[in-house]
N, C-alpha and C positions, 0 to 999 in steps of 0.2 A: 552554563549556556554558552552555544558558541558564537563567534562574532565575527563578525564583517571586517575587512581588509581596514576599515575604517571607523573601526570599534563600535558600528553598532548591532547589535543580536542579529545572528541569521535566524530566520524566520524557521527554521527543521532542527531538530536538536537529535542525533543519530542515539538511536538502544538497540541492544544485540539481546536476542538469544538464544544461548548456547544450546539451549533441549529443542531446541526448536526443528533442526536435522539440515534447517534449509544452508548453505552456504553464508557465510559471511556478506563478502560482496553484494549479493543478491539478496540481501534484507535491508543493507543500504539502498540499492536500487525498487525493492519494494517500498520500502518507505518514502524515498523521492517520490515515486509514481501515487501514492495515497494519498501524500500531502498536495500534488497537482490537484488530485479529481476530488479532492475537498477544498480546493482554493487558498488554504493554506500557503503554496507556494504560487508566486503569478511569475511569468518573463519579465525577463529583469534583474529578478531578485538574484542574490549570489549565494551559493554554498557555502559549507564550511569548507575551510583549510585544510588540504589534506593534512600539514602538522598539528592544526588543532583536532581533529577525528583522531590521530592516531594518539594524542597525547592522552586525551578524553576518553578512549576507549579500551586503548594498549592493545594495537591491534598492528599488524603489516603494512608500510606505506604503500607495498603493492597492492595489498587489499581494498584501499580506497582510489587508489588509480585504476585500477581494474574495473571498480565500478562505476566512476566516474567515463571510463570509457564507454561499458555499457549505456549508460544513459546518453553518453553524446551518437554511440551508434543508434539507436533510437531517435533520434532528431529532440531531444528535451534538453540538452543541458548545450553549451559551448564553453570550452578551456581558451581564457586569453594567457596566451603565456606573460608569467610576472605580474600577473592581473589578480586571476580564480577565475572559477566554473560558475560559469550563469546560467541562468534559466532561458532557454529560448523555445521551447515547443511548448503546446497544452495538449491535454486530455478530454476529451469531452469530460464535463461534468454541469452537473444540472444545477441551477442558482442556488444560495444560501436558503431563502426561504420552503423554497422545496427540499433541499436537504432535512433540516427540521423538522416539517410536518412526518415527511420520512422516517427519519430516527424517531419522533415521536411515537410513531405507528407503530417499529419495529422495536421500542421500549414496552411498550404493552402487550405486543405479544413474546416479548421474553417474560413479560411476567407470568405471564398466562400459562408459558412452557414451565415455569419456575411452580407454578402452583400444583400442574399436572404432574410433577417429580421429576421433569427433566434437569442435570445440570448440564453445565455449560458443554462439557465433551456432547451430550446428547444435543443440545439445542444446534452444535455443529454439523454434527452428522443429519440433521435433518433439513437444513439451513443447506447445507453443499446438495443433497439428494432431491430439493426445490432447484436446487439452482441448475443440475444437474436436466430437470425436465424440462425448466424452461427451457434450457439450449436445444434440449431436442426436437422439440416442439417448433421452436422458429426455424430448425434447418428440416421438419416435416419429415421426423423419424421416431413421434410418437405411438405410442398404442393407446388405445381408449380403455381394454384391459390388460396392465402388464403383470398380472399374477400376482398382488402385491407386491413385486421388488422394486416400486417406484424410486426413480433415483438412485438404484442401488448396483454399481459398477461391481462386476464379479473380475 
């Protein structure tokens, strides 16, 4: 676990991975932004150490300055020098209780996808191809019938 300038646990503990295709930097900065919009992280609170990231992970000290950058260009994080990186912006995100009932909903219907023979690559591709319509829908570039490719970006 990592910790605070003042030995107590940072509240984000960074994981990489590698088959994943995304960039390094920007899985760190992914996860800062997931951990915000699940409250996880609040303002305030301080990052890891870029030497404890890079120790913990064996990764480029540019690598986590880089994306430490990222995030401060985004308005979320600020660098005190001789200090560390804090949290200064939020995310929208919807309270903890709605979170829950949420996840709860979207646990039952993975199971329901799990009974139907989807695994998890399928429950993606159809999870992104919902998400996919919703967007188009609120920017009112829906069709009522799109020939079955619902969702499905060519």
């Amino acid at each position: 676990m990592d910790v605070d300038k003042d030995g107590s646990p940072s509240p984000i503990e960074f994981r990489l991975d590698p088959a994943s295709g995304v960039p390094t930097y920007l899985q760190l900065v992914q996860q800062v932004e997931q951990a915000l919009r699940l409250g996880y992280l609040r303002q305030g609170d301080q990052l890891p150490r870029v030497k404890d990231i890079v120790a913990g992970l064996a990764i480029n000290p540019n690598t986590v300055l880089k994306a430490y950058r990222e995030l401060e260009h985004r308005g979320l994080v600020v660098g005190r020098r001789g200090v560390g990186t804090f949290v200064a912006g939020a995310l929208g995100k919807v309270g903890l209780r709605e979170q829950a009932a949420l996840q709860k909903s979207m646990l039952a219907w993975m199971r329901t996808a799990a009974t139907a023979g989807l695994d998890e690559d399928g429950m993606a591709a159809l999870f992104t191809a919902a998400l996919h319509d919703l967007r188009q829908s609120r920017d009112g570039h829906a069709d009522e019938d799109d020939g079955g490719r619902a969702g499905v970006v060519a």
